[in-house]
C-alpha positions, 0 to 999 in steps of 0.5 A: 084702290090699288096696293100700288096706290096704298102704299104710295099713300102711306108712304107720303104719310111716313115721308111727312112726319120723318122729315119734320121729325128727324125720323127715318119714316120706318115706325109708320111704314113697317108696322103698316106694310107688314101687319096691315098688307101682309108684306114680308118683314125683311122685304119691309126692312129693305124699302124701309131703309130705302125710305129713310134715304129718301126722307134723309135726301128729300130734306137734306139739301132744304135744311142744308140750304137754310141752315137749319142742319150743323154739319159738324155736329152731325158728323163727330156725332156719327162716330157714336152712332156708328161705334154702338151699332157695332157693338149692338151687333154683337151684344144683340147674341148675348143679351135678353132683349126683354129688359132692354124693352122695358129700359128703353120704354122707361126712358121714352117715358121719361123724355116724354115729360121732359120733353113737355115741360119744354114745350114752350122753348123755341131757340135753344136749350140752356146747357152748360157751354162744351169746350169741345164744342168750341174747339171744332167750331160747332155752333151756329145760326139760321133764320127762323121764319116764324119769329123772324129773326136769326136764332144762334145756339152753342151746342153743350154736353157735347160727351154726353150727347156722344154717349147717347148715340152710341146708345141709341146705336146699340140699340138700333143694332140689338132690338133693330129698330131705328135710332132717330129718335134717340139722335133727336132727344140727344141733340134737343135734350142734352146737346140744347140744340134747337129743335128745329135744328135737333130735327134735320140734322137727325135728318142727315144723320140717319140718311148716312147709316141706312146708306150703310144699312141698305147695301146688305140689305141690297147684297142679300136680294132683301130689296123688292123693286115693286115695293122699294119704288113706290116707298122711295116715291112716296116718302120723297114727296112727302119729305119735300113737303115736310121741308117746305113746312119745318121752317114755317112752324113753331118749335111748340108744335113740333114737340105736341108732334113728337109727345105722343110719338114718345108715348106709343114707342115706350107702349110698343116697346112694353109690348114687345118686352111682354111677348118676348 
């Protein structure tokens, strides 16, 4: 099989599970590119970003279109996200990266079980209701295909779900790696968004900071065409997929999806917070 054809492969893999997970594609595509096909790690970086656009406008329009994704949320939401990347930024050249390593496999661990527990919710979380919330009109609905009926929600903790993406920011900014999966447990656990919804709006969230992200990337040369091309392609096909899927699943199998996802970030982040 040709390299070209590998990585169209992973790619499809990495599209697939970042669209029904509200996750950029990056935690399939550059461990597999760099440690598994020798890749240099930057040029990675660079199809990685492009790789999360794509996922971010394969999905978007579908979840847009079927309501899964709150725009308003989304948007006040990036405001923290965008703040503790910043801040990131400029930590990342004064703070041992190490215990944030182990910081961040301890909370993965612990949003892995309570993530478990609940396993069995398919609307939305019961969270104390957000005046803030109310005030810029984010609540919302959509159809859900499985249940068959219309699923409202009202976002609560709307402040503390904005300090959980400035968080999720800071990391992204000081241990590089993407935020999406802290925008998911913020907008499941604490906003009790459902996780149908928690998922594609991730989506378009991520979409608009590696937009950001990938302009350096591409001002440096860090985007390779030869491998940037069959990652977009890939990861869009894959998306697609994935977007046709979501709205057909049940909120239990999307969360069995992401438990273990979880349990392999927190051992990762173990690892590098040994090594390091």
């Amino acid at each position: 099989m040709s390299s070209f054809a590998i990585i169209l492969a992973i790619s499809v893999s990495a599209g697939f599970l970042g669209s029904l997970l509200g996750l950029g594609g990056g935690i399939i595509v550059i461990p597999a590119l760099t440690a598994g096909m020798g890749f240099p790690l930057r040029a990675v970086i660079g199809a990685s970003l492009v790789s999360v656009i794509a996922t971010s406008s394969g999905a978007g329009a579908a979840y847009v279109r079927d309501r899964l994704t709150n725009m308003r949320v989304a948007m006040f939401l990036e405001l923290g996200t965008t703040t503790g990347a910043f801040a990131g930024a400029f930590l990342a050249v004064l703070l041992d990266p190490k215990y944030l390593y182990f910081l961040f496999a301890a909370v993965l661990l612990y949003s892995a079980a309570g993530m478990f527990q609940r396993r069995n919710l398919e609307g939305a979380g019961r969270v104390p209701p957000s005046r803030l919330a109310e005030r810029l009109h984010m609540e919302g609905s959509y159809h859900d295909e499985l249940l068959g009926r219309e699923v409202s929600y009202r976002p609560g903790r709307v402040i503390p779900g904005l300090g959980v993406m400035v968080g999720a920011g800071a990391l992204s900014g000081i241990l590089g790696i993407g935020s999406g999966l802290f925008k998911v447990l913020g907008l499941d656990m604490v906003m009790g968004l459902p996780i149908k919804v928690s998922t594609a709006t991730s989506n378009f969230m991520i979409g608009v900071t590696a937009a950001a992200s990938a302009s350096v990337y591409f001002a440096r040369g860090d985007i390779r065409p030869d491998l940037a091309a069959p990652v977009a392609l890939g990861v869009l096909a894959g998306a697609w997929v994935g977007s046709k899927l979501l709205p057909h699943l049940p909120g239990k199998a999307i969360r069995y999806l992401f438990i273990p996802l979880l349990i392999y970030m927190a051992v990762e982040m173990l690892r590098q917070g040994v090594m390091s």
